[in-house]
C-alpha atoms as a printed R data frame, in Angstrom:
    type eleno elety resid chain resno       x       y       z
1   ATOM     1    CA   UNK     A     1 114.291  81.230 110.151
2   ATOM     2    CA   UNK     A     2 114.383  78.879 107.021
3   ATOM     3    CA   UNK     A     3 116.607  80.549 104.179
4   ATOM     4    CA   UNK     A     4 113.984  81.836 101.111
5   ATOM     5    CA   UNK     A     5 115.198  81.004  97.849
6   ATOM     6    CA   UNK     A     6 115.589  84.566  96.047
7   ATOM     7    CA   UNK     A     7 115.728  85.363  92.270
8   ATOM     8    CA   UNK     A     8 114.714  88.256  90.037
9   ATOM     9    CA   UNK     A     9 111.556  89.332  89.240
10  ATOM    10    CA   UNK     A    10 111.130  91.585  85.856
11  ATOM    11    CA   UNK     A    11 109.059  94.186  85.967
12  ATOM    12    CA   UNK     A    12 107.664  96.132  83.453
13  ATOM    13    CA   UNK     A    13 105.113  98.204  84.817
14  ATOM    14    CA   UNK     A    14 101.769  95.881  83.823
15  ATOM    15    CA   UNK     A    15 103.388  92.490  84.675
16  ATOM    16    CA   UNK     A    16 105.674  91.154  86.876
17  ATOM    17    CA   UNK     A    17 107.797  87.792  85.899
18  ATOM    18    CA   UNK     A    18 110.349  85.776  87.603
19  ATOM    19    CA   UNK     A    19 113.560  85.494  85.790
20  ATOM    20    CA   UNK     A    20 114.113  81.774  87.106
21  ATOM    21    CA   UNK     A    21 117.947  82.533  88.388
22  ATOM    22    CA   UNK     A    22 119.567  84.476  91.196
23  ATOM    23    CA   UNK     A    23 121.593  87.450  90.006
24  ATOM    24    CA   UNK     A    24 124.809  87.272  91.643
25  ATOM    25    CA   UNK     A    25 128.412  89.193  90.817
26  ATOM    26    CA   UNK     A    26 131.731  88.481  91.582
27  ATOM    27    CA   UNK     A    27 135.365  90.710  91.399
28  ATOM    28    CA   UNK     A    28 138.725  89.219  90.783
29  ATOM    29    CA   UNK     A    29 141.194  91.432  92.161
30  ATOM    30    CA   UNK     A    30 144.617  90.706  90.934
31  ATOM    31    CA   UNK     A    31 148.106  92.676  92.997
32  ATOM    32    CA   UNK     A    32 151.954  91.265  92.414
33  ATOM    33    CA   UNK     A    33 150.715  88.259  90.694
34  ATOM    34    CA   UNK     A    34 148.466  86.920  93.180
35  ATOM    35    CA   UNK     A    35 144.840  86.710  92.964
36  ATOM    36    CA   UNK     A    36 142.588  87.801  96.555
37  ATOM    37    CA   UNK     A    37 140.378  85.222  97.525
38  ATOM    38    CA   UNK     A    38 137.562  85.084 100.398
39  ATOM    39    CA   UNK     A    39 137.300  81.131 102.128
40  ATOM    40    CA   UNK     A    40 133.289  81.299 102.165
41  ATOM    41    CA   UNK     A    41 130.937  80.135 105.482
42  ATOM    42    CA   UNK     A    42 128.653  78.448 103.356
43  ATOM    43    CA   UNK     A    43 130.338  76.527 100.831
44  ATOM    44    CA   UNK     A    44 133.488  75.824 102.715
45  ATOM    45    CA   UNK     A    45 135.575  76.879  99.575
46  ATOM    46    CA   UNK     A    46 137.911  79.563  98.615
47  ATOM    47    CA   UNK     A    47 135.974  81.768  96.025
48  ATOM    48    CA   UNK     A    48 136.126  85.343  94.473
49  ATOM    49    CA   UNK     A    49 134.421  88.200  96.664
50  ATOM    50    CA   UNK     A    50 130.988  88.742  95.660
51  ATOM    51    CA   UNK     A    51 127.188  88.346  96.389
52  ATOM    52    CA   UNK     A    52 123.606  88.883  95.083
53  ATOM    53    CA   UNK     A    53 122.735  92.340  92.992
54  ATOM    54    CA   UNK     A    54 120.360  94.488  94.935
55  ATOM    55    CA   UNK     A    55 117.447  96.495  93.641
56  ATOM    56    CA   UNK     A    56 118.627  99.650  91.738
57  ATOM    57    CA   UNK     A    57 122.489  98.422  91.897
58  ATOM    58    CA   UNK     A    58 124.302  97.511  88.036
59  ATOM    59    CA   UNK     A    59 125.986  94.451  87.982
60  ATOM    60    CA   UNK     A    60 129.362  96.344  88.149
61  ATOM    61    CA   UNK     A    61 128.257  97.628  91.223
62  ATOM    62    CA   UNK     A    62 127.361  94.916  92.981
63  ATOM    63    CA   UNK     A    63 130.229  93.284  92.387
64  ATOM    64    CA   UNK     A    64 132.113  96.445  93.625
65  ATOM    65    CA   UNK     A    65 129.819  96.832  96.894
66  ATOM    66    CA   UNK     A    66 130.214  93.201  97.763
67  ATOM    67    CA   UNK     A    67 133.940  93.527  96.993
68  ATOM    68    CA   UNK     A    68 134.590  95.941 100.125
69  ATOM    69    CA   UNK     A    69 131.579  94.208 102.370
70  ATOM    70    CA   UNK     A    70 133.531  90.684 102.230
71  ATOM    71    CA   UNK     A    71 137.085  91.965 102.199
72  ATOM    72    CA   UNK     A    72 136.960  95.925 102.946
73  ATOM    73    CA   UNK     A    73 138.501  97.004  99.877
74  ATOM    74    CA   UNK     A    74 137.885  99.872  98.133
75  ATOM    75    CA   UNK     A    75 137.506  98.903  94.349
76  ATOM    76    CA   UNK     A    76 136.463  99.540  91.078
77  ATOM    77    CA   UNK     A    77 135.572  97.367  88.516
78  ATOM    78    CA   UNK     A    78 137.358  97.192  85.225
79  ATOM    79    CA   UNK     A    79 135.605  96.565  81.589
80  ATOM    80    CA   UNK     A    80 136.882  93.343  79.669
81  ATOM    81    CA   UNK     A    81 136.330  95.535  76.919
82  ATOM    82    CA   UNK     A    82 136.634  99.017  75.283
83  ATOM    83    CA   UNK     A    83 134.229 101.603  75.908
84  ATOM    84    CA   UNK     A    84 132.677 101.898  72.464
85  ATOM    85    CA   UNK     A    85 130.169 104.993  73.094
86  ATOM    86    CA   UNK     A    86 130.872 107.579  75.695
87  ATOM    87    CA   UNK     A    87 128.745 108.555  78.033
88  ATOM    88    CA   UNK     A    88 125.906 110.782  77.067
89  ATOM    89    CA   UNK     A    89 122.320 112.090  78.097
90  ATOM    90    CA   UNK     A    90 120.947 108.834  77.472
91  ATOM    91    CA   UNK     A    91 123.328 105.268  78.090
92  ATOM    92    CA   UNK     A    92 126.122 105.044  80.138
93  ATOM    93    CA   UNK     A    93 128.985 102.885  79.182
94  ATOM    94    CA   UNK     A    94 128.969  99.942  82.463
95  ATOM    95    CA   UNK     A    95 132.151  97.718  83.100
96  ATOM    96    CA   UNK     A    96 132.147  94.838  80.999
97  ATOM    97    CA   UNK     A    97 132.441  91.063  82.481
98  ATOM    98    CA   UNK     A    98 134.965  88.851  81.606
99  ATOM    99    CA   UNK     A    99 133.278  85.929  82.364
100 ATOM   100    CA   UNK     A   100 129.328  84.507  82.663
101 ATOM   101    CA   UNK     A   101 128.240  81.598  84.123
102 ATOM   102    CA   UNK     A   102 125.193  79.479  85.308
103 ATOM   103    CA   UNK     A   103 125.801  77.785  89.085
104 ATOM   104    CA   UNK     A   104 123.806  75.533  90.662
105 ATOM   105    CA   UNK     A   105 125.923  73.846  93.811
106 ATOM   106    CA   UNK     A   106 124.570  75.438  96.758
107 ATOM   107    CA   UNK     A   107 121.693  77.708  95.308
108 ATOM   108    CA   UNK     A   108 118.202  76.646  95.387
109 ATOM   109    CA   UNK     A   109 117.860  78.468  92.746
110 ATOM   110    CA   UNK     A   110 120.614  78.265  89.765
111 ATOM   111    CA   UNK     A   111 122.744  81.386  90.406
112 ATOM   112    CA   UNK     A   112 123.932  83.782  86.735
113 ATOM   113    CA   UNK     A   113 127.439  84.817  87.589
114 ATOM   114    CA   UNK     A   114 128.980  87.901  86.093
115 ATOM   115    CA   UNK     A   115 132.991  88.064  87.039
116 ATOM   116    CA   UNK     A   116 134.406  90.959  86.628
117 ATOM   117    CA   UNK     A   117 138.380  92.168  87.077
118 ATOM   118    CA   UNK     A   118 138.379  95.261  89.664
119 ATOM   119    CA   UNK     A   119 140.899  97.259  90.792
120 ATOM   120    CA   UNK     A   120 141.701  98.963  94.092
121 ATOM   121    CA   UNK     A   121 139.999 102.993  93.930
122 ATOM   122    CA   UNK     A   122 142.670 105.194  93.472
123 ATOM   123    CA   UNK     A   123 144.485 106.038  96.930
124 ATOM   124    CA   UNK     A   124 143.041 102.709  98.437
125 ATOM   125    CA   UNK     A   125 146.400 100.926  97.034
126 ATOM   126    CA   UNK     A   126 148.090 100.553 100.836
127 ATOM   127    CA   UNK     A   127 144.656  99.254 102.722
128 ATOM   128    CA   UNK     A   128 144.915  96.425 104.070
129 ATOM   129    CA   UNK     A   129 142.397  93.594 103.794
130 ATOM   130    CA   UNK     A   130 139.418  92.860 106.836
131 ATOM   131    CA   UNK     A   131 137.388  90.007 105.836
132 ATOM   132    CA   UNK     A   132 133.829  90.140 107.114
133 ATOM   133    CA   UNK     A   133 133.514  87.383 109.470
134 ATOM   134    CA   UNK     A   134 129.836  86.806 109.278
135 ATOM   135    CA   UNK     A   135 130.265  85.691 105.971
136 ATOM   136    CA   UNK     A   136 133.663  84.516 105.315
137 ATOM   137    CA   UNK     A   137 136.592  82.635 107.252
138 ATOM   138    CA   UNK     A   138 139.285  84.709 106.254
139 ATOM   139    CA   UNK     A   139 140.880  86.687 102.588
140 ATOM   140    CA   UNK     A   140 144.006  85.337 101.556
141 ATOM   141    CA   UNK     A   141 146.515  86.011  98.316
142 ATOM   142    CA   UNK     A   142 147.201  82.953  96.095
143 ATOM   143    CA   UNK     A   143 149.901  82.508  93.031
144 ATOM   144    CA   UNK     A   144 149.300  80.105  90.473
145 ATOM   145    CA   UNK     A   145 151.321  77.833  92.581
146 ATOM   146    CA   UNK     A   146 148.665  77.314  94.874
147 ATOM   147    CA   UNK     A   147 145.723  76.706  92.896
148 ATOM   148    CA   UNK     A   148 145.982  72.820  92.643
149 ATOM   149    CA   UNK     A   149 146.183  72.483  96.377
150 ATOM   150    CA   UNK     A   150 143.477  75.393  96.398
151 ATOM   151    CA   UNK     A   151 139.816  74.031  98.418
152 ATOM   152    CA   UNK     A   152 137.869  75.698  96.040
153 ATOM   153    CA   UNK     A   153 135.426  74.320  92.517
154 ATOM   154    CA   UNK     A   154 137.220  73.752  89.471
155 ATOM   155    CA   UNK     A   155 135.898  76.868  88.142
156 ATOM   156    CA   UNK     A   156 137.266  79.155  90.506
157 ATOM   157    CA   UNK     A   157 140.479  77.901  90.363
158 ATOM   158    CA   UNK     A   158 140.253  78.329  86.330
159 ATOM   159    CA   UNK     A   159 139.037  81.833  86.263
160 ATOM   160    CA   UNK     A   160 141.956  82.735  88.849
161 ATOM   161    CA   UNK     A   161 144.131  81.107  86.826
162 ATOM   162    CA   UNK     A   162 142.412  83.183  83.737
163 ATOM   163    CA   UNK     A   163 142.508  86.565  85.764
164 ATOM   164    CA   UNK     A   164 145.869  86.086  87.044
165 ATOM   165    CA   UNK     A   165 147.366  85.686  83.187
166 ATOM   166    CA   UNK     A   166 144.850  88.321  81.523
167 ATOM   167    CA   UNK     A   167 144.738  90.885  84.043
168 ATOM   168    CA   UNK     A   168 143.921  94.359  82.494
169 ATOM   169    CA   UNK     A   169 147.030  95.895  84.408
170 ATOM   170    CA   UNK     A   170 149.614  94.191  82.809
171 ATOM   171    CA   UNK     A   171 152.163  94.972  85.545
172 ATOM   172    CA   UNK     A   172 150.047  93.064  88.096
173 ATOM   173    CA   UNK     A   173 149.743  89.847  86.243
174 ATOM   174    CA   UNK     A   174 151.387  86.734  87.207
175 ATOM   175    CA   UNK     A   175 154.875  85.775  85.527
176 ATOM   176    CA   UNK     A   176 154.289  83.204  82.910
């Protein structure tokens, strides 16, 4: 079966419109100054955990869901940014990203990337890490020390480099 290009349609109820890009989240998960990283089927490369948003999920949540799907950690993601409003009866406060991007290597479509930092779920801390086979080679930790050597795009190995110096949980990051 050919692969079908797939992207966003918005709907509002009298029209429907494509968006023109796939929706797709990532999670940067950074533990004793190493970042986790997935080595992906399809690209060959070492990248973040992620995949595209489903119908109905946030973009914190897919990020999240893909998170345990690719490496079988329990996470949560974690806002770039204060919470400004709490929650009430009408909005709810969503994780912030730290970083958005437009891809195009390997999408027929060019991809908008939302990274986010997560965190394991509380009590998930000693789990250890099963990559998915079907859609990765393997999950591995990397220090900064490894990122030049890294098979991975430029970008990846910035935002790691990014998300292991700005980490929200300070005690996690990598030694400068």
């Amino acid at each position: 079966m050919a692969s079908v290009p797939r992207s966003i349609l918005i709907q509002d109820g009298r029209t429907s419109r494509d968006t023109g890009f796939v929706l797709i989240c990532s999670g940067y998960l950074v533990e004793r100054g190493r970042v986790l990283l997935v080595h992906h089927n399809r690209f060959d490369k070492w990248v973040p955990p992620g995949g595209h948003i489903e119908p109905g999920e946030s973009f914190a949540a897919t990020a999240v869901r893909e998170f345990k799907e690719e490496t079988g950690l329990l996470v949560e993601a974690v806002s770039s940014q204060p919470e400004i409003h709490p929650a009430d009866a009408n909005a709810t406060p969503e994780p912030v990203p730290f970083y958005v991007d437009i891809e195009r290597e390997g999408f027929a479509i060019p991809a908008l990337v939302q990274f986010f930092y997560v965190q394991r779920q509380p009590g998930a801390r000693e789990q250890s890490v099963r990559a998915q086979l079907e859609e990765v080679h393997g999950a591995a930790w990397f220090g900064p020390e490894d990122l030049d050597a890294l098979k991975t795009f430029d970008q990846v190995r910035s935002l790691a480099r990014f998300a292991l110096s700005n980490y929200p949980v300070a005690g996690e990051r990598a030694a400068s």
